[in-house]
Structures are given as C-alpha cells and as structure tokens.
C-alpha positions as CSV (number, residue, x, y, z in Angstrom):
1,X,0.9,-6.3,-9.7
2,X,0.9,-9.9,-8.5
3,X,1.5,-12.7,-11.6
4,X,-0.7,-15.2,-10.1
5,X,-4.2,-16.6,-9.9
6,X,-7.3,-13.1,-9.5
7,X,-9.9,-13.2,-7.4
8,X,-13.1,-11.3,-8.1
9,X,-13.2,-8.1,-6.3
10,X,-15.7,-9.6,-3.8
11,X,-13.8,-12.2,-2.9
12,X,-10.7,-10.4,-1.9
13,X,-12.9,-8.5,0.3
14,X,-13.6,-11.6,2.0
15,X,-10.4,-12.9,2.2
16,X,-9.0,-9.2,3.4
17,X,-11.7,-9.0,6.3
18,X,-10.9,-12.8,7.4
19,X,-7.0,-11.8,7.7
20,X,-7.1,-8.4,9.1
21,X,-9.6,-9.7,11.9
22,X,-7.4,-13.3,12.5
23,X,-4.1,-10.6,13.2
24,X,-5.9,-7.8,15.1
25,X,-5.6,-5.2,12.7
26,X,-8.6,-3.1,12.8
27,X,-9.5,0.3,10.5
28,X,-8.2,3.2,11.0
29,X,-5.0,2.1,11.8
30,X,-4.9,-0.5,9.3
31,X,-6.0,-0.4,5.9
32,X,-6.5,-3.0,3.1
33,X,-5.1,-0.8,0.0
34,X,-3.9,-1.2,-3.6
35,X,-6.3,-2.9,-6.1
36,X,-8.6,-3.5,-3.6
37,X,-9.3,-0.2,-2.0
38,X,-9.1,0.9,-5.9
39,X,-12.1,-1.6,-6.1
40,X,-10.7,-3.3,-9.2
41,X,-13.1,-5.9,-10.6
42,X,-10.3,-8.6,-10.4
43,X,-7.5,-8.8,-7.5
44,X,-4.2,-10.6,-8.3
45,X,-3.0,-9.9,-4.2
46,X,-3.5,-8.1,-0.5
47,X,-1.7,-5.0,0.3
48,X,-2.0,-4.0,4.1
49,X,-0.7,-0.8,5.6
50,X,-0.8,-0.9,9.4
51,X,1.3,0.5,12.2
52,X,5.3,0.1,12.9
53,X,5.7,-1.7,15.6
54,X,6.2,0.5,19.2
55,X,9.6,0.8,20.2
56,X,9.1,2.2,24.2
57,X,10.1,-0.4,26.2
58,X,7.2,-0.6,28.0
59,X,5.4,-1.6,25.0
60,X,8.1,-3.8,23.5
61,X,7.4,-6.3,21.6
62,X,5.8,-6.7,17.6
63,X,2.5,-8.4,18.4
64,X,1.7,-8.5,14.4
65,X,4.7,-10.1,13.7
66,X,4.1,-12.6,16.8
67,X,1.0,-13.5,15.1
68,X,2.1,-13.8,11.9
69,X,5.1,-16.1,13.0
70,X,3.0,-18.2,15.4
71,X,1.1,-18.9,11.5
72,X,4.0,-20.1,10.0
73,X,3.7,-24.3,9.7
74,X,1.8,-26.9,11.1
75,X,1.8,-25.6,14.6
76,X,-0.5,-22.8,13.9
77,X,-3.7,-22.2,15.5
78,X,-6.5,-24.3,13.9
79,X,-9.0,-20.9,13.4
80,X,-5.7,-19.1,11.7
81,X,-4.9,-19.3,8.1
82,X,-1.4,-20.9,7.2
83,X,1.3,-17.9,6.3
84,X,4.5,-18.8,4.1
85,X,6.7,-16.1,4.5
86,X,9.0,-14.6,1.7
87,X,10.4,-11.8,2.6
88,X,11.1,-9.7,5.3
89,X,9.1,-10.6,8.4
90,X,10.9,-10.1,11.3
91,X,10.1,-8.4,14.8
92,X,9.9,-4.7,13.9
93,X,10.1,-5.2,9.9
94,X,8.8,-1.9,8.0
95,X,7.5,-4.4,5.0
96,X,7.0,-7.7,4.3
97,X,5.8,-10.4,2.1
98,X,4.0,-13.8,2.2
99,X,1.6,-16.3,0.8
100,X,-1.2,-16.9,2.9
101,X,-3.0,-20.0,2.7
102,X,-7.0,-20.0,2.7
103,X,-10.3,-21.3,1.3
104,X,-12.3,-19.3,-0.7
105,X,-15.6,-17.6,0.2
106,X,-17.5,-21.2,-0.6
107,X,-14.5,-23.1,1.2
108,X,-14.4,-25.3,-2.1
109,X,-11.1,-24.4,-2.9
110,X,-7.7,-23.6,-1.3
111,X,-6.4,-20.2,-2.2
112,X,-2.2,-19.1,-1.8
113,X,-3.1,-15.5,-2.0
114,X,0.0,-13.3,-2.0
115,X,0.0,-10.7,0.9
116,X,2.2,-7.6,1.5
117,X,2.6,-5.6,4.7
118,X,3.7,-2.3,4.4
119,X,4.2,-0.2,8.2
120,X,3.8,3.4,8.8
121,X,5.2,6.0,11.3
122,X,3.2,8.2,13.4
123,X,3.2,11.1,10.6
124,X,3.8,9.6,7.0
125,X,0.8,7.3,7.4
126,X,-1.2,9.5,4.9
127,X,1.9,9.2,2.1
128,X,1.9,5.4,2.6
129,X,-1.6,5.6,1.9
130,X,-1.6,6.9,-1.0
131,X,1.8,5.3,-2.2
132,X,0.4,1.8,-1.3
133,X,-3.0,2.7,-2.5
134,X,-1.5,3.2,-6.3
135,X,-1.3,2.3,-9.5
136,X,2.3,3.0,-9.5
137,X,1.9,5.9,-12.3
138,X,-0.5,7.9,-10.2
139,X,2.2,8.0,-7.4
140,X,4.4,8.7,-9.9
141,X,2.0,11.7,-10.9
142,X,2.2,12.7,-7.5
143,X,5.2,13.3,-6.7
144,X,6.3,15.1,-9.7
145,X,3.4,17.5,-8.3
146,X,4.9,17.1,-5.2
147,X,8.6,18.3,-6.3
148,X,6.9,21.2,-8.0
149,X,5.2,23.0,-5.2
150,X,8.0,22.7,-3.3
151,X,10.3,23.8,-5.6
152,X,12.6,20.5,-6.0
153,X,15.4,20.0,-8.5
154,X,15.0,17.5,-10.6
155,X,18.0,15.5,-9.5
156,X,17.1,15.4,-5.9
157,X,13.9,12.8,-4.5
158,X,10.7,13.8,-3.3
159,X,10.5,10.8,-1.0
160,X,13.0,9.2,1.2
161,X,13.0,5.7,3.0
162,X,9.4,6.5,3.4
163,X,8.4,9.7,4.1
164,X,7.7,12.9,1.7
165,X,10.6,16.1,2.2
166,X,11.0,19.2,1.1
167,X,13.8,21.1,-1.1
168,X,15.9,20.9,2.0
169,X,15.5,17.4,2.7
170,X,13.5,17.4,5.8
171,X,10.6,15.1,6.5
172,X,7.1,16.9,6.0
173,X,3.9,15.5,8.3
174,X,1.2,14.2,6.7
175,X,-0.7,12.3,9.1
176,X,-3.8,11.4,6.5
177,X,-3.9,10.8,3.0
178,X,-5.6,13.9,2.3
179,X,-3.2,16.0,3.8
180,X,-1.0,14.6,1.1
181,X,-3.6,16.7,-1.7
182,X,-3.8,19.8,0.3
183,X,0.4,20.0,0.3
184,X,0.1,20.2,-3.6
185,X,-2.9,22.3,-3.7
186,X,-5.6,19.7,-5.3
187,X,-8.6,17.7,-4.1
188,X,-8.6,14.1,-3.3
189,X,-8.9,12.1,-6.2
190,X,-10.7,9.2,-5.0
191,X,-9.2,5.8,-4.8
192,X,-11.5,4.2,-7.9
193,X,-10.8,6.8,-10.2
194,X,-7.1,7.0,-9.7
195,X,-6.1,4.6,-12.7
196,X,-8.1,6.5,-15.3
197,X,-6.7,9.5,-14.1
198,X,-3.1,8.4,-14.5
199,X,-3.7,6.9,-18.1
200,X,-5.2,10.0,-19.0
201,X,-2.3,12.1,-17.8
202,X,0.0,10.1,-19.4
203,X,-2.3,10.0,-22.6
204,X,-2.2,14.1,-22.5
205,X,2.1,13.7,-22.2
206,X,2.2,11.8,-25.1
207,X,-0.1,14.0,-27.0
208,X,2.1,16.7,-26.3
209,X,5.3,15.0,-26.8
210,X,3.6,14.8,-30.8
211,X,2.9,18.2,-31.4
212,X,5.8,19.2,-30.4
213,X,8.0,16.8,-32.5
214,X,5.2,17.8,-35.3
215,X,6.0,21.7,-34.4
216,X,9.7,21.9,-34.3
C-alpha cells in the first residue's frame, strides 16, 4: 500500500483511464488492479498488469517501455504525462515502478501518483490477476488453498518467479483469473469483497487459535 497522498476512488479512475490510453494499453490485455479494481473508496497508487514484451524477432522491440522512456524529462510529448522512473524499467522488464506526473480531474492541482507495472506471460495472466488484484492476505489465503488441493508440503512454494506449480514443481496454466478458483474448487470471490473476506478468515484463525489455547 503506497505511503503517500489518496485520491478518491473516482479520481484514480480518471487518472488510470488517462495513462492506460496515453501508453496504448487497452482492456483485456491490460488491466488497472489492486485498490482500484477492489474499488476502494480512497487510492494511495496505480497498479497495471499488461503483457511481457514479445520476444520473436519479428516483433522485437518493447513498445510500452518505448513509451514510457520517451516520458521521462522535458523532452516528452506535450499530450503525455511526465514519468519519473524508480525502478526497474528497462526494454523487456517483468515489473516496474514510477511516479507519474499529472493534474487532477479539475486540472487544479498537480498529482505525483505512484504507478507500478507488473507483466504477464501468455498463461499465468489469470494468477497475476488475482496476485496483483490483492490485499496481500487474500493472496496469501489463496495459496495456502492452492498448496492444499495439490497436495504441497509445507516447505516447498506454491508460486515461483511468477507463475502457480504443482507438488512437482511444474508451471500450471491459468490463462484467466477465474481459472485460478476452479483449480482450488471455489467460486470467484469478486474483487470488492476480497478484503472482508480475508479479515474474516483471519478473524475465524484467531478465534480458533483461542479455543484451542482455552481447550488444552
């Protein structure tokens, strides 16, 4: 969760629509997620799932990241919003993060909204949904559901450098986010109601955790 200044939920929507159409990144592929998609009232930052870049060299090249970088400093386009980067953003990065500089929805005041990128592979976009989508303890949630339907120990990961596995270690598909549900054999708990959820989970651990130290 970002530190700095919030924006009212209708506001990030503004900003997110004014970003995602300045770099060409257009829904399905890419998707505005965390608090927003959540549709928390307040909105501390931007997260962005899109695409990796394509590696075939007849399609070589990581136009995003073009676009971005051509952002950077006074040279930038004048229609463009001014990006700071921070960290990672590089042809072909898998995540990165900036500050991007615009005006808010009356264009009274200048905004340094923090933005992360997060890129998928052609079949772990649907994890990255729902990982990027959060709170960090619903993801949490899901993968100890995850490790139990497919029977893996404790000590070894669920997920690895981005995509879910199984007890053996290999990479399992799961193109959309609810693909991700149907692996663990529950319905899609929708984006909004994903915090409650988690709190109450964890509000039903704790319980237990009492009676028990009550019972023994």
């Amino acid at each position: 969760m970002s530190a700095g200044p919030r924006l009212p939920l209708e506001h990030a929507d503004a900003a997110a629509a004014f970003i995602m159409r300045c770099w060409g990144l257009e829904p399905p592929a890419a998707v505005v997620v965390g608090s927003v998609r959540r549709r928390e009232p307040e909105v501390g930052d931007l997260e962005i799932i899109a695409p990796a870049a394509d590696p075939s060299p007849l399609f070589g090249g990581d136009p995003l990241c073009e676009r971005l970088l051509a952002c950077v400093g006074s040279r930038r386009p004048d229609n463009m919003p001014e990006v700071t980067p921070l960290r990672g953003l590089k042809p072909g990065f898998a995540a990165a993060s900036m500050t991007v500089s615009l005006y808010d929805v009356g264009g009274r005041q200048m905004l340094h909204l923090p933005v992360q990128i997060f890129r998928y592979e052609p079949g772990n976009r649907g994890w990255h949904e729902l990982m990027r989508t959060g709170p960090a303890d619903f993801g949490r949630w899901f993968l100890t559901q995850w490790k139990r339907v497919h029977r893996i120990p404790h000590e070894q990961p669920a997920s690895v450098n981005g995509w879910l596995v199984d007890a053996s270690g290999e990479r399992v598909i799961v193109e959309r986010e609810s693909d991700c549900f149907r692996e663990i054999n529950l319905p899609v708990c929708p984006p909004e109601r994903r915090r409650a959820f988690a709190e109450s989970q964890a509000a039903a651990r704790e319980a237990r955790r009492d009676h028990h130290a009550h019972t023994d």
